[in-house]
NUPA-508024 format. One record per atom (N, C-alpha, C): atom name; x, y, z. Coordinates in steps of 0.1 Angstrom, whole numbers, plus 5000, padded with zeros to 4 digits. Example, Ala and Ser with C-alpha at 12.3 -4.5 7.8 and 13.67 -1.06 7.14 Angstrom:
2
[atom "N"; [5132; 4943; 5078]]
[atom "CA"; [5123; 4955; 5078]]
[atom "C"; [5132; 4967; 5078]]
[atom "N"; [5128; 4978; 5071]]
[atom "CA"; [5137; 4989; 5071]]
[atom "C"; [5129; 5000; 5079]]
***
This chain:
43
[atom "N"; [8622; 1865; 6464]]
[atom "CA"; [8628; 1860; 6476]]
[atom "C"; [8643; 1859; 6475]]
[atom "N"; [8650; 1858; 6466]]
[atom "CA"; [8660; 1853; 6462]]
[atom "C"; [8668; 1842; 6461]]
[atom "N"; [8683; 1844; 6453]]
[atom "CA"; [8684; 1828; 6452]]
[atom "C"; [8689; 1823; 6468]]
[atom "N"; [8690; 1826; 6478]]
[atom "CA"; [8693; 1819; 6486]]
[atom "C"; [8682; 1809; 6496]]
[atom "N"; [8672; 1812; 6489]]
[atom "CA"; [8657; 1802; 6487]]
[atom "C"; [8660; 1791; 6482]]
[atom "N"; [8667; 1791; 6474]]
[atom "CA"; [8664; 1778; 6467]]
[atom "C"; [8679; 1767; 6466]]
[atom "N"; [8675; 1766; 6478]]
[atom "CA"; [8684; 1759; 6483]]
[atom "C"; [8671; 1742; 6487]]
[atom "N"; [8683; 1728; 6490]]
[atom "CA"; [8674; 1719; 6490]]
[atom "C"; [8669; 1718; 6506]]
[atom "N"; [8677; 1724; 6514]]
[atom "CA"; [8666; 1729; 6530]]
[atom "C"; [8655; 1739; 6528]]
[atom "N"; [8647; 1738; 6519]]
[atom "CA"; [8633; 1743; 6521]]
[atom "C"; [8624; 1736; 6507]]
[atom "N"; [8631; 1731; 6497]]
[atom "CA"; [8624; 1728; 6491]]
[atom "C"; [8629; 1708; 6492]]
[atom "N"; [8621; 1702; 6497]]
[atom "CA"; [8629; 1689; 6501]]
[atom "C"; [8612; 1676; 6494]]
[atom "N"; [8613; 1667; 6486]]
[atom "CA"; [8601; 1656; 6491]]
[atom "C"; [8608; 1642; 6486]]
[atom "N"; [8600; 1637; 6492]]
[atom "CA"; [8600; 1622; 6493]]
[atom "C"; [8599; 1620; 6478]]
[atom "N"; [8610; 1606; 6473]]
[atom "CA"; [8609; 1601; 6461]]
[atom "C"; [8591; 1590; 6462]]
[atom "N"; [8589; 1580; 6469]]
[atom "CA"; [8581; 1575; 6467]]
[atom "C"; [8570; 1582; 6465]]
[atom "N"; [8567; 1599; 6477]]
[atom "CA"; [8557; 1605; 6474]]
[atom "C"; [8553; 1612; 6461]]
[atom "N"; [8566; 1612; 6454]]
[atom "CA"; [8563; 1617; 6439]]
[atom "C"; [8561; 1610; 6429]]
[atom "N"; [8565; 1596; 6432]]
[atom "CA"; [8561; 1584; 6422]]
[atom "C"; [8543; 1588; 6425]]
[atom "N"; [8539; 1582; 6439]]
[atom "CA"; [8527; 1577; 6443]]
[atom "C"; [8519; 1585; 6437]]
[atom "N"; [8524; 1605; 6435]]
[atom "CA"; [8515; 1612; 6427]]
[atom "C"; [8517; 1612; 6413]]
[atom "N"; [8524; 1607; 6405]]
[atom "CA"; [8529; 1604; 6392]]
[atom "C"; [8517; 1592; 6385]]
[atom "N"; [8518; 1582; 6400]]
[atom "CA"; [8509; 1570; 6392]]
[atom "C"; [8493; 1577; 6393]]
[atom "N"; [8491; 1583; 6404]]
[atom "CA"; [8474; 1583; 6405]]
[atom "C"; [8472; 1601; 6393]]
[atom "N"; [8483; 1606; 6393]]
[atom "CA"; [8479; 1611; 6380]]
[atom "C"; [8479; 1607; 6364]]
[atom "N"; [8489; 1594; 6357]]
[atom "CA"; [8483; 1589; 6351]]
[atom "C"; [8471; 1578; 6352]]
[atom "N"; [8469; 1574; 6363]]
[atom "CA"; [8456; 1567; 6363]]
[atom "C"; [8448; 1577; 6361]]
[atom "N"; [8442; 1591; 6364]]
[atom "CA"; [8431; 1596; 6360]]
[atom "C"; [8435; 1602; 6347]]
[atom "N"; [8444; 1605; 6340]]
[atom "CA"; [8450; 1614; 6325]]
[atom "C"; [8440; 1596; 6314]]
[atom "N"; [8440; 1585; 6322]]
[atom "CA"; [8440; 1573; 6314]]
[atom "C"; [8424; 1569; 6314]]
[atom "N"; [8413; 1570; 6330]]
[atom "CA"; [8403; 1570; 6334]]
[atom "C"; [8394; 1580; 6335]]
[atom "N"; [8399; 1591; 6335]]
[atom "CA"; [8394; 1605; 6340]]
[atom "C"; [8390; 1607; 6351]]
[atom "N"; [8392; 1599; 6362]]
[atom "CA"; [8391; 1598; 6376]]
[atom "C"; [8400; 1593; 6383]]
[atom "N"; [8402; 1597; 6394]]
[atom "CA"; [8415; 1593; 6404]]
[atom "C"; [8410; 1578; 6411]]
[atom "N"; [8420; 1569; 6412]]
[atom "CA"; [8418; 1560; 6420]]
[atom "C"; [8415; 1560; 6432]]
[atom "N"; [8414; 1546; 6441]]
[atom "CA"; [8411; 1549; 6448]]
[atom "C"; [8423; 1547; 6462]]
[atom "N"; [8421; 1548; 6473]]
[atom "CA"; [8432; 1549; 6486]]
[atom "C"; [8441; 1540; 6482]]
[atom "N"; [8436; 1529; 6477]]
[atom "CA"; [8442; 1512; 6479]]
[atom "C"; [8452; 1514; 6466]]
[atom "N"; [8455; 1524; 6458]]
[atom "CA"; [8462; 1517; 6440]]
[atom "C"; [8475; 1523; 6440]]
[atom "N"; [8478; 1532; 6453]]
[atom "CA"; [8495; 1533; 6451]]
[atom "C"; [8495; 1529; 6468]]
[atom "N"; [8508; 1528; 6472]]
[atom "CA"; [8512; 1527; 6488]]
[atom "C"; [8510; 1537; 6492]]
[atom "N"; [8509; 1535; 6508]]
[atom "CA"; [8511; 1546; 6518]]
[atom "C"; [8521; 1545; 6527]]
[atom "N"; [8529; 1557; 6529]]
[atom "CA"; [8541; 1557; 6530]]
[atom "C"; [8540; 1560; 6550]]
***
């Protein structure tokens, strides 16, 4: 596609949404199961 793809107008996320998937993936790396709706926020 080239480099003018990769720019941060198309590739863009939320900081909290990448914590929120950081925690519910060490919770299952720690449980072997994902939590549940309630163990990180919703944004």
């Amino acid at each position: 596609m080239g480099e003018e793809w990769l720019t941060n107008q198309w590739f863009r996320f939320g900081a909290s949404s990448l914590l929120n998937d950081l925690l519910m993936q060490r919770q299952k790396l720690s449980t072997g199961r994902y939590s549940g709706p309630d163990y990180v926020t919703v944004d």
